[in-house]
C-alpha positions in Angstrom: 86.9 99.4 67.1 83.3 98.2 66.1 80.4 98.3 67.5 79.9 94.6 68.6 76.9 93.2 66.2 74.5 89.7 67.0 75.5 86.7 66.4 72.9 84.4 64.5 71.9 81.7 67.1 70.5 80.8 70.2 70.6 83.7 73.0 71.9 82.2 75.6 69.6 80.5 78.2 66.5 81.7 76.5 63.7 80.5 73.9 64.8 82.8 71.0 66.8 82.0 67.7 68.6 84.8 65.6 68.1 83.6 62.0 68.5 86.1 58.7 67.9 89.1 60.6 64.7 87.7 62.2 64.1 86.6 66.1 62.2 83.7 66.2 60.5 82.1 69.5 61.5 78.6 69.7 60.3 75.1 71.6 59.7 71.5 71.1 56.9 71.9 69.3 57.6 74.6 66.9 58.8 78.0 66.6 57.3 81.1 65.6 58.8 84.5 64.0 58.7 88.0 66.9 57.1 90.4 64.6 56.6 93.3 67.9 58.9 95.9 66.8 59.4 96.7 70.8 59.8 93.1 71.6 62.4 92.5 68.6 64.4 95.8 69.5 64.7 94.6 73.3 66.2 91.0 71.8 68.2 93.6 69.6 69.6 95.5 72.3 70.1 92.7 74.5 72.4 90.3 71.7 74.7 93.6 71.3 75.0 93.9 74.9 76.1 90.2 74.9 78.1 90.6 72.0 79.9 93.3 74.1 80.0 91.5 76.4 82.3 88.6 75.1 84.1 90.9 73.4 85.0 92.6 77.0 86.0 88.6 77.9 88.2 88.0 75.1 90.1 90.9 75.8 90.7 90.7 79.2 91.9 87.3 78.4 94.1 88.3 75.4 95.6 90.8 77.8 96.1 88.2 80.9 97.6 85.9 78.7 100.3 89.0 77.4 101.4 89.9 81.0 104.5 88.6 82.1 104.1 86.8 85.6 106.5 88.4 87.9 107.8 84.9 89.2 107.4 81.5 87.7 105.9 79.7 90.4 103.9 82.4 92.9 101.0 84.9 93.2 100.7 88.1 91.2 
């Protein structure tokens, strides 16, 4: 399996925009490119860990969905 990579786009819930390899800070009024190596390599290792962690989702819910329920209408 591969490492999970970032997804261009919005992070989630935050003012940042993955475009071309490049984080950019974003509002209403305009947006500006992160050039701070430190700053960019935080937003790095943050859209892996949230790339990771939909991954995780996905395949708990591949997995749920491949169980067989031990009785049609009750509780596991």
């Amino acid at each position: 399996m591969s490492a999970p990579t970032p997804r261009p786009g919005r992070l989630e819930r935050s003012p940042v925009v993955l475009r071309d390899g490049q984080w950019w800070l974003v509002s209403g009024v305009g947006s500006i490119i992160a050039t701070d190596p430190v700053f960019t390599s935080v937003l790095d290792g943050f859209a892996v860990a949230m790339a990771a962690a939909d991954q995780a989702v996905a395949d708990l819910r591949a997995r749920h969905d491949e169980l067989p329920s031990s009785d049609a209408g009750g509780r596991r």
